[in-house]
VOGU-3710 file (C-alpha; in Angstrom, 3 decimals, decimal comma):
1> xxxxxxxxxx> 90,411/94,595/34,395  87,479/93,125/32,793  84,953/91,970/34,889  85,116/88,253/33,115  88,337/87,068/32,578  89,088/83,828/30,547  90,132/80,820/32,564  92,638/79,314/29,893  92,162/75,424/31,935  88,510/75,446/31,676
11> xxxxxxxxxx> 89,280/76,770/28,047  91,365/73,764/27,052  89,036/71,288/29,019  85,943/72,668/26,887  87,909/72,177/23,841  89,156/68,521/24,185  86,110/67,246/25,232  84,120/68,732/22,186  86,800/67,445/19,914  86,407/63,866/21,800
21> xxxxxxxxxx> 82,919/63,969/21,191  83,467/65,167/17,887  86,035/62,185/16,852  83,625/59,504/18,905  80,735/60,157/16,803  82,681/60,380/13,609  84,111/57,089/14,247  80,494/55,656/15,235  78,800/57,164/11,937  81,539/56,333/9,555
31> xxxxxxxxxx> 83,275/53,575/11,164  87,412/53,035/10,809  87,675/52,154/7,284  89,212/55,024/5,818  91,839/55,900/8,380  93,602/57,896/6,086  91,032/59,815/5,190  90,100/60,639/9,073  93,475/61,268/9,874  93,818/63,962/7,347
41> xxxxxxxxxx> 90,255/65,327/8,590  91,331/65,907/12,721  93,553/69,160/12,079  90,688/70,517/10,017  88,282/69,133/12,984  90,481/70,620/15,808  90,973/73,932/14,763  86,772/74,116/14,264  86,884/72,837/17,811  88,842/75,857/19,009
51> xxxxxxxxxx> 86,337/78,540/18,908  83,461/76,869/19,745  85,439/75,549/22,668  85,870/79,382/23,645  82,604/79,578/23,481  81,331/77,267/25,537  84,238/78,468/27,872  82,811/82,155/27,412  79,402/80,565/28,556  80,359/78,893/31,353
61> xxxxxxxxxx> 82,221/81,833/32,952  79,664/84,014/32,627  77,511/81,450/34,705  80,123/81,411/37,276  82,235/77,977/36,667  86,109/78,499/37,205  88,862/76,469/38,210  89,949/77,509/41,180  93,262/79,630/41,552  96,196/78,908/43,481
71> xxxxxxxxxx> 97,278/81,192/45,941  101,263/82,290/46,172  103,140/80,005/48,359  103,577/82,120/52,364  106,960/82,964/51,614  106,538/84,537/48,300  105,524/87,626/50,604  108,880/88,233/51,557  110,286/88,277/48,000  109,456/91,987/46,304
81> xxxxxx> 110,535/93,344/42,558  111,671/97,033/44,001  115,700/97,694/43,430  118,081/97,550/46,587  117,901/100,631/48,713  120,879/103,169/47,669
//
C-alpha cells in the first residue's frame, strides 16, 4: 500500500470550496449581468477546479489532515467471506 493514500472526502471538500471561491470572486469582479455567459463558463471552471483540488488534497495529506475513518460496526466480526465448510 502506499504510504499516502487519498482521502476522496477531504478531496471533494478541497474542490468545492476552491470552486466557491472561484464563482464568489467571479461574481464580485464581473458582477451578474451576463448570466448566460457565466453559466456557460462553470463546467469549464469546475473541471479546472478538479486538479488543483487534488492538489491541495495531495498537500494536505502529506501534512497529516484526514477525515477520520469509521470503524466496522462489532458485529461485522462475526460475518467472514470463506465458503461453508464441506
Amino acid at each position: 500500500m502506499r504510504q499516502y493514500s487519498n482521502d476522496l472526502r477531504l478531496w471533494a471538500l478541497a474542490t468545492g470550496c476552491l470552486f466557491t471561491a472561484c464563482v464568489v470572486a467571479r461574481l464580485v469582479v464581473t458582477g451578474v449581468g451576463d448570466v448566460g455567459r457565466f453559466l456557460v463558463a462553470m463546467p469549464v471552471l469546475w473541471l479546472a477546479c478538479i486538479p488543483a483540488g487534488w492538489a491541495l488534497h495531495a498537500l494536505a495529506v502529506v501534512c497529516g489532515a484526514r477525515f477520520p475513518r469509521f470503524a466496522a460496526p462489532p458485529d461485522a466480526a462475526d460475518y467472514d467471506d470463506a465458503p461453508p465448510p464441506g
